[in-house]
C-alpha positions in Angstrom: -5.8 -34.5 -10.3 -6.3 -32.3 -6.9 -9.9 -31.9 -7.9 -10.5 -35.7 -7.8 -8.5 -36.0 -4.7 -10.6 -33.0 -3.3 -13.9 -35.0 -4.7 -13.2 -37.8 -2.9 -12.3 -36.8 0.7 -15.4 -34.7 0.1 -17.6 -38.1 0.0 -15.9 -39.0 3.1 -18.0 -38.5 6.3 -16.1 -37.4 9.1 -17.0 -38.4 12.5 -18.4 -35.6 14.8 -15.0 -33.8 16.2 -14.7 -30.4 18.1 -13.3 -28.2 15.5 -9.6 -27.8 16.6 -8.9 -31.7 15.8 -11.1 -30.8 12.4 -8.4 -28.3 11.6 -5.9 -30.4 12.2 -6.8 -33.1 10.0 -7.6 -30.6 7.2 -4.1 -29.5 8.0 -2.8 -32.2 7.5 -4.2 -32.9 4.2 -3.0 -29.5 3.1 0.6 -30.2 4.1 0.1 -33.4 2.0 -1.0 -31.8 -1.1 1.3 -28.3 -0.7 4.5 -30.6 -0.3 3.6 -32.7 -3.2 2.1 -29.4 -5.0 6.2 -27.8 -4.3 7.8 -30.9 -5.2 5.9 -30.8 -8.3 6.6 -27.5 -8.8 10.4 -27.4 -8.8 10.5 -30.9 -10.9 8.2 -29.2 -13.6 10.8 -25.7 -13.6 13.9 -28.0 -14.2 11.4 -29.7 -17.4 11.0 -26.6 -19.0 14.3 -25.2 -18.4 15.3 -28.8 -20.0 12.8 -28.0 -22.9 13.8 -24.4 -23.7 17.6 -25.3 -23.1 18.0 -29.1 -23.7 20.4 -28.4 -19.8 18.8 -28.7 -16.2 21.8 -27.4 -14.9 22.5 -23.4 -13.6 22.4 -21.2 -16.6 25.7 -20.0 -15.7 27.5 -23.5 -16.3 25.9 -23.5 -20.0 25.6 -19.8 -20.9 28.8 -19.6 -22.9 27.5 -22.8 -25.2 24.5 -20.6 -26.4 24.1 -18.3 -29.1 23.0 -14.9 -28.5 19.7 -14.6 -30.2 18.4 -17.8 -28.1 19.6 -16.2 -25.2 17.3 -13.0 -26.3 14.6 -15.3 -28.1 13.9 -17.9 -25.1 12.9 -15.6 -22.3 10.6 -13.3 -25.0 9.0 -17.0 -25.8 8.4 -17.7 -22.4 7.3 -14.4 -21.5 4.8 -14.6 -24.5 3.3 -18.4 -22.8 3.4 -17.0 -19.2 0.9 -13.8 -20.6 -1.3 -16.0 -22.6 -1.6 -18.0 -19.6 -2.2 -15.6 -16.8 -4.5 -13.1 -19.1 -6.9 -15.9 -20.1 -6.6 -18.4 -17.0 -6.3 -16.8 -13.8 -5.6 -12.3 -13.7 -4.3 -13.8 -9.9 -1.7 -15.3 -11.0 0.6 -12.0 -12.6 3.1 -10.9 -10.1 5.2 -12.4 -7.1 1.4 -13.9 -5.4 1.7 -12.8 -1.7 0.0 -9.8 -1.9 -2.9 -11.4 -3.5 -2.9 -14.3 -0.7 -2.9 -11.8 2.0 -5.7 -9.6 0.5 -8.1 -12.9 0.0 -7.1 -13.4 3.9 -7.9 -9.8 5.2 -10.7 -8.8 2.7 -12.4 -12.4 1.7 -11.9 -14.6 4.1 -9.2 -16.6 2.8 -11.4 -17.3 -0.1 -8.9 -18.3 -3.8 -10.3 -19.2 -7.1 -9.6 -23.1 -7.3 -8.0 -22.9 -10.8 -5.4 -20.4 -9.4 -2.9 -22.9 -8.0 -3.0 -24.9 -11.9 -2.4 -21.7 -13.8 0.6 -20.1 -11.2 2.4 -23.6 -11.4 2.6 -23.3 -15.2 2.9 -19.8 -16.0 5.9 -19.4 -12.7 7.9 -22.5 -14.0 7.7 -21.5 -17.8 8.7 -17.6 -16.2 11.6 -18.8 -14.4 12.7 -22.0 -16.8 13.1 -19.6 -19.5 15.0 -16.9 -17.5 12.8 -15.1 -15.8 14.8 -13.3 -12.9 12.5 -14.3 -9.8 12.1 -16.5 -7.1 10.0 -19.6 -6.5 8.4 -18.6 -3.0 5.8 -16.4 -4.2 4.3 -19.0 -6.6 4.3 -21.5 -4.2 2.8 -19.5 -1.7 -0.1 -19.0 -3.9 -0.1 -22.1 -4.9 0.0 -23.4 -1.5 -2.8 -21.1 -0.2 -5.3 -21.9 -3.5 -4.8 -25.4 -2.1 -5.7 -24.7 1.4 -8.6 -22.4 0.1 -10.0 -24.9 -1.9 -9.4 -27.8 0.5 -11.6 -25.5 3.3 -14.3 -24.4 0.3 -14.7 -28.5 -0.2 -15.1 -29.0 3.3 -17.5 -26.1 4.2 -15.2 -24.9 6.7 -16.7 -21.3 8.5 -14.6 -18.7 7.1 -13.5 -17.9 10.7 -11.3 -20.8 10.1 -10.8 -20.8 5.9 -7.6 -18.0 6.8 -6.1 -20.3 9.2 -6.3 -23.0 6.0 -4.7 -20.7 3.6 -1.7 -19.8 6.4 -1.2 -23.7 6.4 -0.8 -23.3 2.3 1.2 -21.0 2.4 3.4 -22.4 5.3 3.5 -26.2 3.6 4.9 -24.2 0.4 7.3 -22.3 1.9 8.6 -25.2 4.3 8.6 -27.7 1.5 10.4 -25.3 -1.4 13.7 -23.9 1.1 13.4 -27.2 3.6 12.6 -24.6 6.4 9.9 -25.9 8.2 10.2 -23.1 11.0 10.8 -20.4 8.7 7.2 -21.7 6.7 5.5 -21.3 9.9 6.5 -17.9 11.3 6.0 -16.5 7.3 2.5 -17.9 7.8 2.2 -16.4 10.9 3.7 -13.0 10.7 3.4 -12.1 7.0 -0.5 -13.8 5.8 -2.4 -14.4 8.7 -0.5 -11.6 11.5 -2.3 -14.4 14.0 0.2 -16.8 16.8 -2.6 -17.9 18.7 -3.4 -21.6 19.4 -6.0 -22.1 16.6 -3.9 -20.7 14.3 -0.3 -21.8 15.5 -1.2 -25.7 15.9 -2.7 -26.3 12.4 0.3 -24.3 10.7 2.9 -26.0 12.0 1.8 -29.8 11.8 1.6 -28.5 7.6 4.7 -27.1 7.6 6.2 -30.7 9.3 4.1 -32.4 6.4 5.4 -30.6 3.9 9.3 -30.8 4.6 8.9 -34.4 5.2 7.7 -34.9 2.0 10.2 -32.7 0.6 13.0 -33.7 2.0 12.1 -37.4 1.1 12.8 -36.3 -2.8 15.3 -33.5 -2.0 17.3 -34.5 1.0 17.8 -32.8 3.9 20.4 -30.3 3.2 20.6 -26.4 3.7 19.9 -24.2 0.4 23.3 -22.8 0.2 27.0 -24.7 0.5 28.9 -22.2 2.8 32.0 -22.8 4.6 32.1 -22.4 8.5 31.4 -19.0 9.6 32.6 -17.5 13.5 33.0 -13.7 14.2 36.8 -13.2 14.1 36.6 -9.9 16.7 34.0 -8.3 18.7 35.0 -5.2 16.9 32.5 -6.8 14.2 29.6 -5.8 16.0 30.6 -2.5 15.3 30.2 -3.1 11.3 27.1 -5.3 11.4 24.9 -2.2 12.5 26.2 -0.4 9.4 25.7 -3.4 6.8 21.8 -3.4 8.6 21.6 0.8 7.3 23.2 -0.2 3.8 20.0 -3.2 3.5 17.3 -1.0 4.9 18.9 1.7 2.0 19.2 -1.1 -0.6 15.6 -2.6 0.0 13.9 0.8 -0.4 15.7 0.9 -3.8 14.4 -2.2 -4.7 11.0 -1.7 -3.7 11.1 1.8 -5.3 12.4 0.3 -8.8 10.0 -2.5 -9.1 7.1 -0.5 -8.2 7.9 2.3 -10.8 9.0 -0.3 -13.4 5.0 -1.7 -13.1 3.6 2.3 -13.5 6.0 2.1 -16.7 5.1 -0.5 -18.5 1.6 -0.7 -17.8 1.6 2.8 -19.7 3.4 1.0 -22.8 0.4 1.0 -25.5 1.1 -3.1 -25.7 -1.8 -5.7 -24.9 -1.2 -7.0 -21.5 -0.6 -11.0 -23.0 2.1 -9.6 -24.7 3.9 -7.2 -22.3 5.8 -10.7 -20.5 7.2 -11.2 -23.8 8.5 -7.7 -24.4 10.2 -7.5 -21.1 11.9 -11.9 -21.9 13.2 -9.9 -24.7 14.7 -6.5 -23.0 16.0 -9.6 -19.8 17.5 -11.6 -22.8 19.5 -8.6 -23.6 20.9 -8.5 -20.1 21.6 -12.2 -19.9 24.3 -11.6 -22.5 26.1 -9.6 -20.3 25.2 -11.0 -17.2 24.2 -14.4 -17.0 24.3 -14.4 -13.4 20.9 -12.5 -12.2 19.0 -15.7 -14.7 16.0 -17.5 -12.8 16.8 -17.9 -9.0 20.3 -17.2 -9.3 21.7 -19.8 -6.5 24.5 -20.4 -7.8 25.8 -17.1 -8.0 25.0 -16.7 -4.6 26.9 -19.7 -3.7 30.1 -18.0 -5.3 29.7 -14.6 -3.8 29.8 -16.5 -0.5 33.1 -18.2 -1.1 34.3 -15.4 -2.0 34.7 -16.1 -5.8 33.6 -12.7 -7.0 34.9 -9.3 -7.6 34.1 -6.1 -5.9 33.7 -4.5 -9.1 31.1 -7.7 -10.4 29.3 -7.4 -7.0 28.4 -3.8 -7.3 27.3 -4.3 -10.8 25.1 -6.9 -10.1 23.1 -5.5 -7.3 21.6 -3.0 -9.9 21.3 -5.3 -12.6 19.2 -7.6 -10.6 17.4 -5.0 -9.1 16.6 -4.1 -12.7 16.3 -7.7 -14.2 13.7 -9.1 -11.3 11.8 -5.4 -11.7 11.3 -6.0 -15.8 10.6 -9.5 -15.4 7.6 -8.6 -12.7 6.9 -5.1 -14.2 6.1 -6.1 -17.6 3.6 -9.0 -16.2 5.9 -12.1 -15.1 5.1 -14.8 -12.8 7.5 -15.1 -9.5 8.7 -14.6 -6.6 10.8 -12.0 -4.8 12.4 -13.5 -2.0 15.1 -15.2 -3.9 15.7 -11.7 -6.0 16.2 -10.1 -2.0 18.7 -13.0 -1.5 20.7 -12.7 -4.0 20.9 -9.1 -3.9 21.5 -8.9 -0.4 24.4 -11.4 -1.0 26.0 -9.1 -3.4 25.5 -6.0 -1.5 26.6 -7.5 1.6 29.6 -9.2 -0.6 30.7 -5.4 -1.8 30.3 -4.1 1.7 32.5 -6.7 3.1 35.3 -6.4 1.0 35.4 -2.7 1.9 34.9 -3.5 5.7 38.3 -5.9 4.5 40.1 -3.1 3.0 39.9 -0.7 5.8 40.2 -2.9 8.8 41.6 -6.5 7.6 42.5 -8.0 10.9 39.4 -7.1 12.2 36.6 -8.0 9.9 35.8 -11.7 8.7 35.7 -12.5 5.0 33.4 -10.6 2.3 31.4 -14.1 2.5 30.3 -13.5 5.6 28.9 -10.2 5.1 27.3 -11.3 2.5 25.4 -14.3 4.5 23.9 -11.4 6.6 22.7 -9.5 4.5 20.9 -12.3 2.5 18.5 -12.0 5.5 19.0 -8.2 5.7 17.5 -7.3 2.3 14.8 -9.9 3.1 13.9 -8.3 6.6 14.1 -4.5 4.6 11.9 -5.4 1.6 9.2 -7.9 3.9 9.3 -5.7 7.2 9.5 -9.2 8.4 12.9 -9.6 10.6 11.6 -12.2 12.9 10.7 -14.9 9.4 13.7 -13.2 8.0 16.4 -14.7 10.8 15.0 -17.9 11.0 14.6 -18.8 7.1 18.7 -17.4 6.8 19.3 -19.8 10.0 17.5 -22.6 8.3 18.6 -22.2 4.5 22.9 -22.3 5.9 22.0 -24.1 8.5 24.7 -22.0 10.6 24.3 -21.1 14.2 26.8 -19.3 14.8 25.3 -16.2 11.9 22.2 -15.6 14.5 23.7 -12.4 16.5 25.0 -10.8 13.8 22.1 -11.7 11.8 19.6 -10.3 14.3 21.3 -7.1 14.4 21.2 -6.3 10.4 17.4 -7.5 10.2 16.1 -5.3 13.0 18.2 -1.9 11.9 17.5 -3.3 8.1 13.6 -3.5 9.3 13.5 0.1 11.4 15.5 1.5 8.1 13.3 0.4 5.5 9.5 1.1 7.4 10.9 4.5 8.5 11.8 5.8 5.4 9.1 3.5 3.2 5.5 3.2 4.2 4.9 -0.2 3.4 6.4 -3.8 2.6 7.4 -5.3 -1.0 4.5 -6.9 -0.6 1.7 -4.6 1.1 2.5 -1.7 -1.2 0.9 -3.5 -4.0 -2.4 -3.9 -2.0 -2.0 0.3 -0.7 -2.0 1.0 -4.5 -5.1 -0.5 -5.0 -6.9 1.3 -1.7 -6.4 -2.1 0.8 -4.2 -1.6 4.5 -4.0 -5.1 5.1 -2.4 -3.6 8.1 -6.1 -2.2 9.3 -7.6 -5.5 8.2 -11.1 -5.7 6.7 -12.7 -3.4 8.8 -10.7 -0.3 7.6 -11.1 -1.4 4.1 -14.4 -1.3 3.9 -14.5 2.2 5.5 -11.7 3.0 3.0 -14.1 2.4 0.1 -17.2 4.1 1.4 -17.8 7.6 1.1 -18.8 10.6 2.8 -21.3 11.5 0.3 -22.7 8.1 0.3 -23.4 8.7 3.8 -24.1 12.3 5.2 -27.0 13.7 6.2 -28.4 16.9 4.4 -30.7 17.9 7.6 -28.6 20.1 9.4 -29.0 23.6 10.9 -27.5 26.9 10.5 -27.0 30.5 12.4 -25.5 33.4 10.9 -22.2 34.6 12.4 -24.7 37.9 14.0 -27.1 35.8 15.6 -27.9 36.9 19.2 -26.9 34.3 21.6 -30.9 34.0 23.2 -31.6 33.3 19.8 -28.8 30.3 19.0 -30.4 28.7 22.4 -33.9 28.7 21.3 -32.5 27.1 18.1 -31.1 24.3 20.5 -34.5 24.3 22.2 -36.5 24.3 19.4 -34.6 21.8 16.6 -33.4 19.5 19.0 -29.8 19.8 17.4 -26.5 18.5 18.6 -24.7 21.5 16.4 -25.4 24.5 15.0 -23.1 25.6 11.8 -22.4 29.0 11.2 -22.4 30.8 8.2 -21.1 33.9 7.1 -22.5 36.8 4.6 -21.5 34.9 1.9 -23.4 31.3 2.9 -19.4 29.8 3.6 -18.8 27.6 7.1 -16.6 29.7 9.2 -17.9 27.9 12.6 -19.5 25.6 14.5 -21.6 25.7 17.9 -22.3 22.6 20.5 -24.2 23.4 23.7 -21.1 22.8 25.7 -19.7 25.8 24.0 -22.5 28.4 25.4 -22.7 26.5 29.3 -20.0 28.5 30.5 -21.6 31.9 30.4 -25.0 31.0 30.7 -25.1 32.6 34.0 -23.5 35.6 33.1 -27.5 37.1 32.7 -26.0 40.6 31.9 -23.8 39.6 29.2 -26.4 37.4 27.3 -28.3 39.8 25.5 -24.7 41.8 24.0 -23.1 38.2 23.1 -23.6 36.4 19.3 -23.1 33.3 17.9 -19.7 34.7 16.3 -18.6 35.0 19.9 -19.0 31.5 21.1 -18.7 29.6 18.3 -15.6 27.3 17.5 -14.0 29.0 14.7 -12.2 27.4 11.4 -13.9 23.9 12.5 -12.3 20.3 11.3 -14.0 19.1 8.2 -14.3 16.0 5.8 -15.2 16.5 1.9 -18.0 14.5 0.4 -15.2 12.7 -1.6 -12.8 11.8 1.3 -13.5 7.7 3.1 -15.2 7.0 6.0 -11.9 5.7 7.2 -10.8 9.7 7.0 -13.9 10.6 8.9 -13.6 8.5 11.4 -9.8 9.0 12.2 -10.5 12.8 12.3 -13.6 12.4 14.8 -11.0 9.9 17.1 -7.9 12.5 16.9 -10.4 15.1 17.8 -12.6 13.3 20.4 -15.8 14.7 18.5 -18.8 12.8 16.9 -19.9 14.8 14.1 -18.3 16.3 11.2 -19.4 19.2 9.0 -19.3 18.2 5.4 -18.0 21.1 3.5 -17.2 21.5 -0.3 -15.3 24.8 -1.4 -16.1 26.2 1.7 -19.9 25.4 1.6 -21.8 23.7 4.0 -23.1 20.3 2.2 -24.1 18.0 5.1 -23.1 16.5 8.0 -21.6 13.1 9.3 -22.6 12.0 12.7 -20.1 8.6 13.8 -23.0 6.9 14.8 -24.2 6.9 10.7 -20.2 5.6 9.6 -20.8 2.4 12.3 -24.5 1.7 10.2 -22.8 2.3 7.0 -19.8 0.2 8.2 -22.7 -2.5 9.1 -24.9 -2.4 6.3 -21.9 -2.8 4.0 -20.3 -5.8 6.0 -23.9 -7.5 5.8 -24.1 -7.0 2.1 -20.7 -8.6 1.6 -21.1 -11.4 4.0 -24.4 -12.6 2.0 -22.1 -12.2 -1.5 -19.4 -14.5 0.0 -21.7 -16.6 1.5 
């Protein structure tokens, strides 16, 4: 269906526009297809949950009906579909999606496979309508970036622009899944493209408005949550906020930590990769008996910790277990997102926290509720390193103004928390696993996978650490070198000689002849291995202020790496993929 749609604004001939009103139509049509693509989405999650549980209601208000082995055999069913379908449709589609939408942007251009958005609809709705503890914004991000992707590939749009077409995907997707149109736009923004200028910023908001439109025509306009009027009871409160924004940052690291170590885990289990989604429906099934609460998106639990419905002892519990449930679901190959899993865990950790803020200071605290509204955007600022899209989708999903001070306060200290103690986002670390800083963009990438080997030069010159210093000048003279490397007895570098290091005493004339190269030379020089990046070559020649680096390995001379050789290798490389993509 989108690739007839696609086919036939293709045959269209557009009139000859300057390219910002291009982008806007195109963006346009984006919003059109992402909000239809998200309504489509959620309608076709409540099917399957309707197929696999004959209820489209929340698990919770049907759990108890259900006996136990379905409750173990559904999720390990749908687990089973969702690796058939992502291990022979689209590898893209495993995982929460975001990280793979921001590595197209920084390292392809904002080129997606066209068949990505079909396979992540089906395999994330049959993951979460069987129980599959994620969230829906990191399918629909994909999905809404494939669509933008593939709407700029039909067009032939200059891969300058193609990113800005995948940010209004991704916006449209967000916008039209949580009715957040501002929120859509600044996760665009700050989190896939890292761009708010005008070419950018005009195109990805005029989606996002074309996607809640459309979605609120099906959904209604109505905030995410039902949450009773919040106001700070004392200014004393201000006081406790700070603290719930260190217990987020703390929290988020945990999360991030688990997840991460649950994928090392199981991709080590001796199980074909198809099959791992099942085995981990199974081991979630197990924990639905106990806790029917952390299953799919878990709103409705949500909703209860936030009218204060919920135990202290139950709101512990279920921070780790859905810390554990979302990390086996994504570990073991699941298709998902993990904002909602931050949501509802920062709900319940900011639910505990509140009822102990309650128990220590009860005239001067508001209810647990409350805490646990801020630190819904808490947990998402810690695990996304995102506090700015953080505080606006929180605003946007109660629709409560009066949440925004406190609410700034825990995201930024929730923010400074997690990046202090965690190099990386939920998202990004993925991406530094594999060797991509999408926070260098694609020019440190591609200095990150080329090596010094693949570079040097082997046509360097050497002096022995006894080498009269008439002689080391002649060799300057007479090889036209910028450096002279100095060896000792045993042929290891143990120096390194530029002509700025023998100026000073060149008109000492009666020293000269009693001075060697040991005596001027720069001892126990900086050094790069023929195995480290150019990307480590190059930040040790900038923190150094030098432009050539001795290659050493095991304390042997092996070549040398002048900076001007890492820009033409930087070059050649960026050619070479340019003509690939092209």
């Amino acid at each position: 269906m989108l690739q007839r749609v696609l086919d036939y604004f293709r045959g269209l001939r557009l009139p000859r526009l300057n390219r910002h009103v291009i982008n806007l139509l195109l963006a346009l049509l984006i919003g059109i297809l992402s909000g239809y693509g998200a309504v489509l989405f959620r309608f076709i999650i409540q099917f399957i949950q309707w197929l696999f549980y004959q209820h489209k209601q929340d698990f919770l208000t049907f759990s108890h009906e259900l006996p136990a082995f379905l409750i173990v055999l559904i999720p390990a069913l749908g687990g089973l579909i969702v690796g058939l379908l992502v291990y022979f449709g689209a590898r893209e589609a495993k995982g929460h999606g975001v990280p793979e939408v921001m590595e197209a942007v920084a390292l392809r251009g904002g080129f997606i496979r066209k068949r990505v958005a079909l396979i992540k609809i089906l395999a994330s709705a049959v993951c979460m309508g069987s129980g599959g503890s994620v969230g829906r914004e990191g399918p629909i991000v994909q999905i809404g970036s494939s669509i933008g992707s593939s709407v700029a590939q039909t067009f032939k749009i200059p891969r300058l622009h193609m990113k800005t077409m995948v940010g209004c995907g991704a916006a449209a997707g967000i916008a039209a899944t949580f009715n957040a149109p501002i929120a859509g736009v600044l996760f665009a923004l700050e989190i896939i493209l890292g761009d708010f200028g005008l070419m950018s910023f005009s195109p990805v908001v005029l989606a996002s408005v074309t996607a809640t439109t459309i979605s609120r025509h099906y959904f209604g306009d109505l905030p995410a949550f039902d949450i009773p009027e919040y106001s700070l009871v004392t200014l004393w409160e201000f006081f406790f906020y700070p603290l719930l924004g260190i217990v987020c940052g703390l929290i988020a690291i945990l999360f991030i930590q688990v997840l991460y170590k649950s994928e090392d885990l199981f991709e080590a289990v001796p199980l074909p990769d198809w099959f791992k989604p099942a085995f981990g429906g199974a081991l979630l099934g197990l924990i639905l008996l106990k806790f029917p609460h952390v299953f799919g998106v878990g709103y409705e639990t949500i909703n209860l910790t936030l009218v204060n419905s919920l135990e202290f002892s139950l709101l512990l519990a279920l921070i780790g277990v859905k810390i554990i449930a979302t990390s086996l679901t994504i570990g073991t190959g699941g298709s998902g997102g993990i904002f909602a899993p931050s949501l509802f865990i920062g709900a319940m950790s900011g639910g505990a926290f509140g009822f102990a803020v309650n128990a220590f200071f009860p005239a001067l605290s508001a209810s647990p509720g409350a805490y646990a509204l801020v630190a819904m955007g808490g947990l998402v600022a810690g695990t996304t390193h995102a506090p700015i899209t953080a505080i606006l989708i929180l605003f946007e999903l109660t629709g409560q103004y009066s949440i925004i001070l406190p609410l700034m306060i825990t995201c930024i200290i929730a923010t400074i928390v997690a990046s202090t103690l965690k190099r990386g986002s939920i998202y990004t670390i993925k991406l530094l696993r594999r060797g991509v800083h999408i926070d260098t963009g694609r020019e440190q990438s591609i200095l990150e996978r080329l090596q010094v080997k693949d570079t040097m030069r082997h046509d360097f010159f050497t002096v022995s650490e006894g080498t009269p210093l008439m002689e080391v000048i002649e060799s300057f003279k007479d090889k036209n070198a910028s450096y002279l490397h100095m060896l000792d007895a045993s042929g290891r570098l143990t120096g390194i000689i530029s002509f700025r290091d023998i100026r000073p005493i060149l008109h000492e004339d009666s020293l000269l002849p009693l001075i060697v190269a040991k005596d001027v030379a720069t001892s126990r020089p900086l050094t790069v291995a023929p195995d480290d990046s150019l990307r480590t070559a190059l930040e040790k020649m900038t923190d150094k202020g030098v432009n050539q680096l001795p290659v050493v390995d095991d304390g042997h001379l092996v070549g040398t790496l002048p900076e001007n050789d890492i820009a033409a290798a930087y070059t050649r490389e960026l050619i070479k993929r340019e003509i690939e993509e092209a």
